[in-house]
C-alpha angles and dihedrals in degrees: 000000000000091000080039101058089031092050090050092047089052092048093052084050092049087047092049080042105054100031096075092038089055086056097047099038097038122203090292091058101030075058097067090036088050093046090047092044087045090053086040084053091064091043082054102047094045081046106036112012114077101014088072092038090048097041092047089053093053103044086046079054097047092043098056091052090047104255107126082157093062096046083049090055095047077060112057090040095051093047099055090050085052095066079049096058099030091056095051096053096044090056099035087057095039088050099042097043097112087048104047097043081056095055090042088062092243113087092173085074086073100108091029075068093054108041100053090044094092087056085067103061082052093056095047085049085050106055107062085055096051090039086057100047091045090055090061088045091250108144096170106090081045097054095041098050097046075060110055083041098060091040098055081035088058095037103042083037095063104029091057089045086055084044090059091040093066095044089053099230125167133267102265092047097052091049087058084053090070105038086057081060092059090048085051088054100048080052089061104031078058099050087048088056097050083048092042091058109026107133100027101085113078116195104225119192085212097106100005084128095059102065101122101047084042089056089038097053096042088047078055103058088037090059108078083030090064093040096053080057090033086055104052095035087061098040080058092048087039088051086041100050084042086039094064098044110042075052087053088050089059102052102274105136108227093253086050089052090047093047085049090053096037082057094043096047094038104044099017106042104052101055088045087053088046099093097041085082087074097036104049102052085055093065089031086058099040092050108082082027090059094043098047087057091048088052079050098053088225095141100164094067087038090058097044084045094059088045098050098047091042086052089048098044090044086058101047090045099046083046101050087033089063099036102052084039092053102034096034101120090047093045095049088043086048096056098030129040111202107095111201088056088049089054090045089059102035098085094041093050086048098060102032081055094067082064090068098085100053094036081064094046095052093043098067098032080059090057091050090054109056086042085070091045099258089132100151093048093075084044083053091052097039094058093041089056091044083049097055094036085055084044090052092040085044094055112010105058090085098060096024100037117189091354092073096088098053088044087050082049097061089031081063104046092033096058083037087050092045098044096048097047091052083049096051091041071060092050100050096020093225120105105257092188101082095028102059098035117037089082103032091055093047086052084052100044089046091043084057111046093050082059089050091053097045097055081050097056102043077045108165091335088098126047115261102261083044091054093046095044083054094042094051077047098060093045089053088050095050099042090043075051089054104047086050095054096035102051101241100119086068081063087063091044090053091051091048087053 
């Protein structure tokens, strides 16, 4: 519930954020910030991905067999190979910028690439700490930094972009203005961390001699971790780089590519990403739980905690899938107000929404897995999906356009989804399928079509914004109603046990 509230709030910030960017930059400019945010992804997810995960796993580990000298040692070793690896990617990507931006197909993202490398050595800072926390159970540093990271992300941001404005710079460079924001804002996320947790770290001689094969065992859990990110984040630069081409090949021109992106990645994205917010801290929470259970051998509760959280997450997912599908064309007007960029989005939300619930289903079975110790299946899944979604951009552009990549999107998830629930039914040899999805589909058909029939019924009495407010209303009531009938929300009761 703490990475829940905090996630939401830091997606409201990123909304206020990018709403007036996407105003000032336009979709030429929010084109050469997108391409620079989707390489640093990758940056993010070799620097700050599977170290925390890894490192959670361990110190849960270690915690539940009474070691707390040991976790404390994962630590240290693990922070001081950190400013190592931090400082490599930061310069190899600060180095590298003109290059990269040229194989990506958009050289004016050069100095969006610069400006967000220094972004990169602060995540990396950042991970052993919240890898740490996490272990203990402890979301707060975690919550609290993601904070003060989206609101200087979202002050520095802006103020730099206005700065540009009145010096009259060009697009590419004010798109690096904000960028530099974002790097700002890492700077001081990290430094909340390091405040948030002073003191609670004890330096113990116990295993002072046992650095290298600590760093090395916790690198090694951390490996198949990072690839299964790795792995998604370069599938995305990958589908960017053929995405702009097989666009370029045609007709598109390279600055109307980029304005297509620039429209995708600004409007689309971030209402896909939107329920994420809910999804993720589910898995980041049952993670060291879940771990901790295996190490106990207490297979029973570790069975009705994966269902729960898999029955949870299968009714937020099928809700929010069919809503944004439904309602895509009255939430983005709700949120942007240029209208021809609205009607651009609209058919492309439509359809990428439909990914969001496999996206949560594979989410949490992840999570199981790599609690039991299966922690190159979700990597497996993960490249078969990235595999299908390059096929799809490679020979489907031509016939789909600038829908290929949302449709490569929920080709991904869905053959991940797939892959990772077959190999939990496996796990617990018992089918998951059924199980987890007859009553939280009937919650989200119900929750829709109350929202269907209320906007019927208000009809053209409301403005528009009102009628859709109402209408999302309506959907929240019904679905809170179903839980509630359907038992599932006993379910939510057994994972906070």
């Amino acid at each position: 519930m703490l990475l829940t509230v905090s996630g939401l709030l830091v997606k409201l910030l990123g909304m206020i954020y990018k709403l007036p960017l996407a105003n000032m930059l336009l979709d030429e400019g929010m084109g050469y910030f997108n391409t620079a945010y989707t390489v640093f992804t990758l940056f993010f997810v070799l620097a700050g991905s599977g170290i925390p995960t890894a490192l959670s796993l361990l110190v849960a580990k270690d915690l539940a067999c009474q070691d707390r000298a040991l976790a404390e040692a994962r630590f240290y070793a693990m922070r001081r190979f950190s400013w190592l690896m931090g400082g490599a990617l930061f310069g190899f990507l600060f180095l590298f910028s003109l290059p990269i931006a040229c194989l990506v197909g958009s050289r004016g993202a050069f100095y969006s690439l610069l400006a967000i490398s220094p972004a990169v050595l602060f995540v990396t800072l950042s991970a052993p700490i919240r890898g740490y926390a996490q272990g203990q159970g402890n979301m707060l540093p975690t919550a609290i930094s993601s904070l003060v990271e989206a609101i200087f992300k979202l002050v520095l941001g802006l103020l730099f972009v206005v700065l540009a404005e009145k010096l009259s710079l060009s697009l590419p460079v004010k798109s690096a203005m904000a960028l530099l924001g974002l790097s700002g804002a890492a700077a001081l996320s990290y430094g909340s961390l390091c405040l948030l947790t002073r003191g609670s770290f004890q330096k113990n001689g116990r295993y002072g001699k046992e650095k290298g094969p600590l760093l090395n065992a916790t690198l090694k859990a951390s490996l198949p971790v990072t690839a299964s990110s790795v792995c998604l984040s370069l599938s995305s630069a990958l589908d960017l780089i053929l995405l702009m081409r097989m666009l370029e090949s045609i007709g598109y021109s390279e600055a109307l590519a980029n304005a297509a992106w620039g429209n995708y990645s600004a409007l689309v994205l971030p209402l896909f990403h939107m329920p994420q917010v809910v999804l993720t801290p589910i898995a980041s929470a049952l993670l060291p739980k879940l771990r901790a259970l295996t190490a106990e051998q207490n297979e029973r509760q570790g069975r009705s905690l994966t269902e729960g959280a898999l029955t949870v997450t299968a009714v937020l997912s099928a809700t929010a899938s069919l809503g944004l599908s439904l309602f895509s064309r009255d939430i983005l007007a709700l949120l942007f107000h240029n209208t021809d960029a609205v009607a651009h989005a609209a058919p492309h939300l439509s359809l990428l929404a439909v990914a969001v619930f496999p996206f949560g289903i594979m989410t949490v079975a992840t999570a199981v897995l790599q609690a039991h110790g299966k922690l190159w299946l979700p990597v497996i899944s993960l490249g078969a999906g990235a595999t299908v979604k390059l096929l799809a951009t490679l020979f489907l552009t031509g016939s789909l356009g600038e829908s290929v990549s949302a449709f490569g999107t929920l080709l991904l998830y869905t053959v991940a989804a797939a892959i990772d629930l077959a190999a939990l039914s496996g796990l617990f040899r018992r089918s998951l399928l059924i199980k987890i999805t007859l009553k939280p589909f009937l919650v989200a058909f119900l929750s829709v079509m109350a929202a269907l029939f209320v906007r019927a019924l208000v009809g053209g009495s409301l403005p528009e914004s009102i009628r859709t407010l109402v209408s999302i209303t309506a959907a929240l009531v019904t679905a809170a109603l179903g839980c509630l009938l359907t038992g599932v929300f006993g379910k939510v009761r057994a994972c906070a046990d």
